[in-house]
C-alpha positions as CSV (number, residue, x, y, z in Angstrom):
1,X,61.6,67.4,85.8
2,X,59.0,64.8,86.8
3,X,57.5,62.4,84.2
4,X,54.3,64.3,84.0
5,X,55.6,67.9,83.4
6,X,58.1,66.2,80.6
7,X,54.9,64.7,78.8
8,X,53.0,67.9,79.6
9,X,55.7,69.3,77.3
10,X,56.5,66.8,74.7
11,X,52.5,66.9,73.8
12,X,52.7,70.7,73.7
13,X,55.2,70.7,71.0
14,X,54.2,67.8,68.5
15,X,50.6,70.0,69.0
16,X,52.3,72.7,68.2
17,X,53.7,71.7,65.0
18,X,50.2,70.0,64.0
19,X,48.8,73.4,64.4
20,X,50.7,74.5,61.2
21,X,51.1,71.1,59.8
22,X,48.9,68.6,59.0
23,X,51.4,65.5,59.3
24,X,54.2,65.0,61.2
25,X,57.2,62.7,61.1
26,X,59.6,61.8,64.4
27,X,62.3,59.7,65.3
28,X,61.9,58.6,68.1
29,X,65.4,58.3,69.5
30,X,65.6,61.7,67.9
31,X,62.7,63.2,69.8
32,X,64.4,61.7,73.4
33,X,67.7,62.9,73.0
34,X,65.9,66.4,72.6
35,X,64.0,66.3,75.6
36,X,66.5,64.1,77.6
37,X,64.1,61.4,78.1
38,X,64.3,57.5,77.9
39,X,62.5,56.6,74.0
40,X,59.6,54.9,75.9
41,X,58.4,58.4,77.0
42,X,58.2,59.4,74.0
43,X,56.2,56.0,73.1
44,X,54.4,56.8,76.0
45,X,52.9,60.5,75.2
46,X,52.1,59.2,71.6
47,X,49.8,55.9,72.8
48,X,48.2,58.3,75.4
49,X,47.9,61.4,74.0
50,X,47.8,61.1,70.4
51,X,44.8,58.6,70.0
52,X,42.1,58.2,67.3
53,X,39.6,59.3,69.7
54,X,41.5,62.8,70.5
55,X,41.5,63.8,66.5
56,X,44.9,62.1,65.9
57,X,46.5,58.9,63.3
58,X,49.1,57.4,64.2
59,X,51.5,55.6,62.1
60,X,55.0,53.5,63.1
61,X,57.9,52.4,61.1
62,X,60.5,50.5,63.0
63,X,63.9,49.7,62.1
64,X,66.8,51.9,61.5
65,X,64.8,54.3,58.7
66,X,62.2,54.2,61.2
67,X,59.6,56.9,62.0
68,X,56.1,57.8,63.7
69,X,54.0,59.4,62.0
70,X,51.2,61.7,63.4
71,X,48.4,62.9,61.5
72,X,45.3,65.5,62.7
73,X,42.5,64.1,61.0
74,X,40.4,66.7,60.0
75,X,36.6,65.6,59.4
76,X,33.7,67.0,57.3
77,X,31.1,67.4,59.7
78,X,30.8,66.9,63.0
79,X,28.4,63.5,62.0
80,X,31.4,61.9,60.4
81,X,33.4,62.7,63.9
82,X,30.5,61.2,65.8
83,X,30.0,57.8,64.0
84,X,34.0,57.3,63.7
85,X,33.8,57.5,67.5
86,X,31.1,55.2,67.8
87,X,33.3,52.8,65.6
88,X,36.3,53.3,68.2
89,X,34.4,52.0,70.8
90,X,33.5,48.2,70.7
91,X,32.2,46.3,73.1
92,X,34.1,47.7,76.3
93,X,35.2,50.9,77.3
94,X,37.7,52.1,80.0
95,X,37.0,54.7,82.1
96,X,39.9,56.5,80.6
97,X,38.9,56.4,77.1
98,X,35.4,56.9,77.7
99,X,36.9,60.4,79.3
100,X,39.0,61.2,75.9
101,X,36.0,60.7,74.0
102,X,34.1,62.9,76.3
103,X,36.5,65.4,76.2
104,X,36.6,65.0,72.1
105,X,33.0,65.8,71.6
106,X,33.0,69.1,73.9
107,X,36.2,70.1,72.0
108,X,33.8,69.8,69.2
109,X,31.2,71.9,70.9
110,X,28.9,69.5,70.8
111,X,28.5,68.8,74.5
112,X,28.5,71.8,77.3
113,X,30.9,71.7,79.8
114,X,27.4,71.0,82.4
115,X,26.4,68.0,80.2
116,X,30.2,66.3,79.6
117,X,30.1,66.8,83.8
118,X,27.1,64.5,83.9
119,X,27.9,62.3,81.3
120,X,31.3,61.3,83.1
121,X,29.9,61.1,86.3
122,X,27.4,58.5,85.0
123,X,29.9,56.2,83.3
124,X,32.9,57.0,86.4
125,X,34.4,53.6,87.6
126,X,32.7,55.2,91.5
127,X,29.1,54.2,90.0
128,X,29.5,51.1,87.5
129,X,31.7,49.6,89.8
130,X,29.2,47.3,91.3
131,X,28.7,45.8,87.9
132,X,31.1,42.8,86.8
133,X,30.4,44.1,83.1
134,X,31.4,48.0,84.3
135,X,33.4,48.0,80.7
136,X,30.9,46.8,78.7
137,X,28.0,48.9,80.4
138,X,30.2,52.2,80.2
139,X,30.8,51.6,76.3
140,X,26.6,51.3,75.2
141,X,26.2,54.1,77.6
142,X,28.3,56.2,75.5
143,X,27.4,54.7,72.4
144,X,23.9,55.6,73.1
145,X,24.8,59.1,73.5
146,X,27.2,59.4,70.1
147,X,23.8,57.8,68.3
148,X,21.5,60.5,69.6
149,X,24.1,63.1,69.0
150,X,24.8,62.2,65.8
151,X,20.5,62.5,64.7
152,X,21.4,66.0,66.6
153,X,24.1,66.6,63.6
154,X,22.0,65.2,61.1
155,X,18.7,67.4,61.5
């Protein structure tokens, strides 16, 4: 199995178990030896794929009783999801995360598939890369679009 396909399949099964459960608790040793991995896969899937922005909490314990804990969060209303966003972002914002919080907001519905299209396209590393501030450009971009979403979500 490649690396990918592996953390295809570790995701797929701690989502599984959120569907049903609203926290979960690993080891993390425990979780390799399942799927026959080194632990920093399992590290791995959880910093990328597990993240505020994609609905999730995440929680460590290390030592010998230690765990990781994963949490959905489950919000309100769709403005509460918006301005948490908008506080995830900062000052600078990868390309990567700008495409999880993208992705975050259509799985919300509040975005069409047409309009996340263009809205990645405008903040893609191909068009700010001629800025020296690309990070910093990409995260008020999107900031600007969470703020006039969220007076969308308040009307």
């Amino acid at each position: 199995m490649n690396n990918r396909n592996t953390s295809d399949i570790i995701e797929a099964y701690l989502k599984k178990i959120l569907e049903s459960e609203n926290i979960i608790e690993i080891r993390r040793a425990e979780m390799a030896s399942q799927f026959n991995v080194v632990p920093s896969q399992i590290n791995y899937v959880i910093k990328t794929r597990f993240t505020l922005a994609q609905g999730y909490q995440v929680e460590s314990k290390r030592g010998g009783g230690g765990y990781i804990r994963i949490a959905k969060i489950r919000l309100n209303n769709k403005y509460q999801l918006l301005e948490q966003l908008a506080e995830l972002i900062g000052t600078h914002l990868s390309e990567k995360e700008a495409l999880s919080i993208v992705q975050k907001i259509y799985d919300e519905k509040l975005l069409t598939k047409e309009e996340g299209n263009i809205i990645l396209a405008a903040v893609s590393r191909n068009v700010l890369s001629g800025f020296a501030d690309e990070e910093s450009i990409r995260a008020r971009i999107i900031l600007g679009i969470l703020e006039r979403l969220s007076y969308q979500e308040r009307e």
